[in-house]
C-alpha positions, 0 to 999 in steps of 0.5 A, spaced: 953 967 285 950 960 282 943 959 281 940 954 285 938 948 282 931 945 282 929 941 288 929 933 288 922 933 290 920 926 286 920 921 291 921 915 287 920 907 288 928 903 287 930 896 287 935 892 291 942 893 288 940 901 288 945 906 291 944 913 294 949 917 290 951 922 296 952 917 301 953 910 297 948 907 302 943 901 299 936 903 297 930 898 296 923 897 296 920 899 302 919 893 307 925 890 307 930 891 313 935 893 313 936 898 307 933 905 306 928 906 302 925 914 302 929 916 295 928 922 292 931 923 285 934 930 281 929 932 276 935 934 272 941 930 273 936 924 275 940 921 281 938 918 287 939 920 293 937 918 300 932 922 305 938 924 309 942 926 304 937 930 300 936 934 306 943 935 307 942 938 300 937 942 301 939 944 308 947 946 307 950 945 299 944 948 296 947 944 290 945 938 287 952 933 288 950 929 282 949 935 277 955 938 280 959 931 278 956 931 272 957 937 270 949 938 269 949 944 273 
């Protein structure tokens, strides 16, 4: 059995022009319409992740897709 990995509980502030590396959906500063802008990034392979996907993470992968990828698991 893998070892779990460590949550992404950092919320973090993105610009525009930044992705969500699960869904690929724009993230931005908060206030603007339109994009998402609760991120949470992974301590360890320090990607970003939307609020909807970091629960699916939590929720039912229980690994982090980016450490994963990146082979930083």
């Amino acid at each position: 059995m893998q070892a779990q990995q460590p949550a992404m509980c950092s919320e973090v502030m993105t610009t525009t022009g930044a992705y969500c590396f699960g869904c690929l959906r724009e993230v931005s500063e908060p206030g603007v319409k339109g994009q998402l802008h609760l991120t949470l990034r992974c301590g360890q392979c320090k990607q970003v992740f939307c609020f909807e996907c970091d629960a699916y993470v939590h929720e039912s992968l229980h690994n982090c897709p980016g450490c994963e990828f990146l082979g930083a698991g």
